[in-house]
N, C-alpha and C positions, 0 to 999 in steps of 0.2 A: 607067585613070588618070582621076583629075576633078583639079576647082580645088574643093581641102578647101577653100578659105578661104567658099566661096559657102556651102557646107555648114553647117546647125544643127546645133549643139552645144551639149553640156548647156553652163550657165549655172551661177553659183555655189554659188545654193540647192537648183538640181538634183542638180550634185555630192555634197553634201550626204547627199540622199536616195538617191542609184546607193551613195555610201559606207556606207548602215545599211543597204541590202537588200545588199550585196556579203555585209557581215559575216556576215550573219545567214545567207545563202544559203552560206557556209564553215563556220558552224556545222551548220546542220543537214543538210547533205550528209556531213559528218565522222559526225553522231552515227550517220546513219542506215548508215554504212558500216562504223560501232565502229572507228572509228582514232582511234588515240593521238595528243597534237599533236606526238608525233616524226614518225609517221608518216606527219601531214597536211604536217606542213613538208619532207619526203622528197620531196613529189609538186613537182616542176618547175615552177612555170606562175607566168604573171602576168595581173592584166587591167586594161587601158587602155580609154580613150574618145577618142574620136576627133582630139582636139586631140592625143593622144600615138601618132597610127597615122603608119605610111608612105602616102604614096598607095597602094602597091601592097596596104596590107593593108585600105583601103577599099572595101564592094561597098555594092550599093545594092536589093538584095534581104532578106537573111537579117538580121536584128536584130542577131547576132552571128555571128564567127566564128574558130573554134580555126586557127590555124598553128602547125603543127610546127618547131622549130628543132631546130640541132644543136649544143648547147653541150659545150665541151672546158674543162677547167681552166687559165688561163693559164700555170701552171707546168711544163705538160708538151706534148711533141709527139705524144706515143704516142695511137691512136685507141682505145685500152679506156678511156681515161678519156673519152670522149666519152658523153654522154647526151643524152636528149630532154628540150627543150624546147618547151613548150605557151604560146602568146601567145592567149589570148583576149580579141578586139578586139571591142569593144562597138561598134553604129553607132548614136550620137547620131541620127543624121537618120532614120534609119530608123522607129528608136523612137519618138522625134519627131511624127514622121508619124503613127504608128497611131493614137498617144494624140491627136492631132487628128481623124481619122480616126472616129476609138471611144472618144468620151468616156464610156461606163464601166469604160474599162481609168483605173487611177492609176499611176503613177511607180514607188513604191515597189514594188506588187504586181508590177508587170511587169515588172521589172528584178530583183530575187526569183526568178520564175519563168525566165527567161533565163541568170541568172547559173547557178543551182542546176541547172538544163538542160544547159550546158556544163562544170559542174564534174563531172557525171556521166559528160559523153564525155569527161574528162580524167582519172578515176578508170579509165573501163573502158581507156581506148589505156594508162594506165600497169601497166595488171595482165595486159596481151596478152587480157582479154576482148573486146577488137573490134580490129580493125587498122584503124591511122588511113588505110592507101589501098587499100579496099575499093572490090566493085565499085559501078556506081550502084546494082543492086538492092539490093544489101547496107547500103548507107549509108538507104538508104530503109524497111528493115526494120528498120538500126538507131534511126532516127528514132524509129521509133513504140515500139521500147523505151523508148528516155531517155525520151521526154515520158510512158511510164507508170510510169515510175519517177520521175520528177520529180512527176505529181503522187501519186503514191504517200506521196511525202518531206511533201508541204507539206499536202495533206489535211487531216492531224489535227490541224494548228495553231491550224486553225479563222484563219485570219488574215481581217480585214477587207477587203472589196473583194475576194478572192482568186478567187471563184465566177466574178464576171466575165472572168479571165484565165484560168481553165480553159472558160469557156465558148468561148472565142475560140481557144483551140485544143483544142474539141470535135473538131476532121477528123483529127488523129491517134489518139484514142482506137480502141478494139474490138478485133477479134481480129487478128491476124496472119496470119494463113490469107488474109485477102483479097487483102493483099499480099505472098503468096509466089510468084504466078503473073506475077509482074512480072519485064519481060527487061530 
């Protein structure tokens, strides 16, 4: 737990800019997966920034982060109608940070790459492609999938500034074999 209040958080015009890479990181994870918009609106999730988290759903590491819910329809008590829900929590302060940090990352790019990052681990836990409580090896193997399918996804866009945010997470790229011997 912290004191969210001491915490940066996007600002108005930043909002702004998280709301057209949001979009756009929904489009093109959709295209790139050939889902219908019945199908994209099927998938459970939502995602907040940090003015709309729990304390418990703020960390002060990971840019973002997916929690699993378990939503039931109010009009029933029966647990078949129960399903997963996906809250993916953006951390403003985090983000924040980098982009002081590494002034050739920009707002838009990175939050792009992030967003479209976690819509892929919200795609693969919805299709039983990965299990959302994997071990650590496995979450670490998974890592280095998404972020090659993520820039797999945003690549051929050619989007500006974008080289920068793939350079910066250059340490996940390469094969996967180096991190199979991980316990």
């Amino acid at each position: 737990m912290c004191d969210m209040q001491k915490l940066q958080h996007f600002q108005e015009d930043e909002l702004k800019i998280v709301n057209e890479a949001v979009a756009i990181a929904e489009e093109m994870t959709s295209n790139a997966y050939k889902m219908s918009p019945g199908e994209w609106r099927g998938h459970r999730y939502d995602i907040r920034t940090l003015t709309d988290l729990t304390p418990d759903e703020v960390v002060h590491v990971p840019f973002a982060q997916i929690i699993r819910y378990v939503g039931r329809k109010q009009e029933t008590e029966l647990s078949s109608s129960e399903y997963d829900f996906y809250k993916i929590c953006l951390q403003d302060h985090t983000i924040l940070s980098a982009l002081k940090k590494y002034p050739e990352l920009r707002l838009f790019t990175f939050v792009l790459y992030i967003v479209t990052h976690e819509l892929i681990h919200v795609i693969r836990f919805a299709k039983f492609l990965q299990a959302f409580d994997a071990s650590t090896r496995e979450k670490v193997l998974e890592e280095a999938r998404v972020h090659e399918k993520t820039q797999a996804i945003l690549r051929p866009a050619e989007i500006s500034h974008m080289g920068a945010v793939f350079e910066f997470y250059r340490a996940w790229q390469g094969p996967l074999d180096d991190l199979k011997d991980m316990d």
